[in-house]
C-alpha positions in Angstrom: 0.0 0.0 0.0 1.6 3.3 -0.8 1.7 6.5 1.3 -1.6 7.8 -1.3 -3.3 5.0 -0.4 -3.2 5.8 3.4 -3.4 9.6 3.5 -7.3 9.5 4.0 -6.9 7.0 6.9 -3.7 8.1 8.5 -2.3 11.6 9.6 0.9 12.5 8.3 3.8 13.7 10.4 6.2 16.6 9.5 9.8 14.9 10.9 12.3 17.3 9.0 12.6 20.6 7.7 15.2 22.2 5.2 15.8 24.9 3.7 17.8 23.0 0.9 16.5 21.1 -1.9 19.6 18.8 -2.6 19.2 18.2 1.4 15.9 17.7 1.5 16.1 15.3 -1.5 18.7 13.4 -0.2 16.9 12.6 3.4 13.9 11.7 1.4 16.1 9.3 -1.0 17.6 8.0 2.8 13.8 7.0 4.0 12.8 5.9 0.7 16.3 3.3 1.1 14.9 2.5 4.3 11.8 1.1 3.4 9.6 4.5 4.9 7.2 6.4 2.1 7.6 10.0 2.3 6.4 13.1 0.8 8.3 15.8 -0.3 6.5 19.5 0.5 7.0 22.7 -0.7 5.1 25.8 -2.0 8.5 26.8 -3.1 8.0 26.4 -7.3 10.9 24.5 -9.4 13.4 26.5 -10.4 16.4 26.3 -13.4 18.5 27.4 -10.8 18.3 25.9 -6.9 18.4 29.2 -5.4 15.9 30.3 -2.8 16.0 33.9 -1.6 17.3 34.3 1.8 16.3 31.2 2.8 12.4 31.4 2.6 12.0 28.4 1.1 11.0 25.2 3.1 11.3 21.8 2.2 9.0 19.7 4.8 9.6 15.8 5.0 6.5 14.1 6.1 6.0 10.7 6.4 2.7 8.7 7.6 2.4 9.0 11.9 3.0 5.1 12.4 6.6 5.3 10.6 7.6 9.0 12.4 9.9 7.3 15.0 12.0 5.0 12.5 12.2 8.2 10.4 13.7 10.5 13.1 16.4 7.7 13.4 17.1 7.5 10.2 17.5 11.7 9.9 19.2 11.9 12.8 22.1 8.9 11.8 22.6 10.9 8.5 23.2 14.4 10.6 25.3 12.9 12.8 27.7 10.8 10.5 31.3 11.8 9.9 30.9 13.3 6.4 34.7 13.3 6.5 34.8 9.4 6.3 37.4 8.3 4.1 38.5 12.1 3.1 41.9 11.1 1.3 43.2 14.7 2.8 43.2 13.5 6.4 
């Protein structure tokens, strides 16, 4: 069943906010890898150039109330890892 299919029967849970697109994609890509359906939402429009004007645009992760926990875990291992990890300069 996707996350469609249950947005009439389930509430949806906001469990990250960005103000970067690439960001915001690659948390979603992250869930999506670990088996968690999420939306992507914006009112920002898609732009040429991923640019957004002193930061006013938000990128809002959401992801169906019964998978929020195993979300935050997932977000929070990806802010917290050593993005330096096998940096051939160290």
């Amino acid at each position: 069943m996707t996350i469609d299919e249950h947005f009439d029967s389930e509430k949806l849970v906001e469990v990250a906010v960005t103000h970067n697109e690439v960001e915001a994609n690659i948390i979603k890509s992250l869930l999506e890898a670990a088996g968690i359906d999420c939306l992507l939402v914006t009112q920002t429009p898609h732009n040429v150039y991923p640019v957004n004007v002193n930061g006013l645009g938000e990128f809002k992760i959401k992801v169906l109330d019964h998978s929020a926990e195993m979300a935050k875990t997932v977000i929070h291992e990806y802010q917290n890892s050593d993005m330096t990890e096998g940096d051939p300069t160290e």
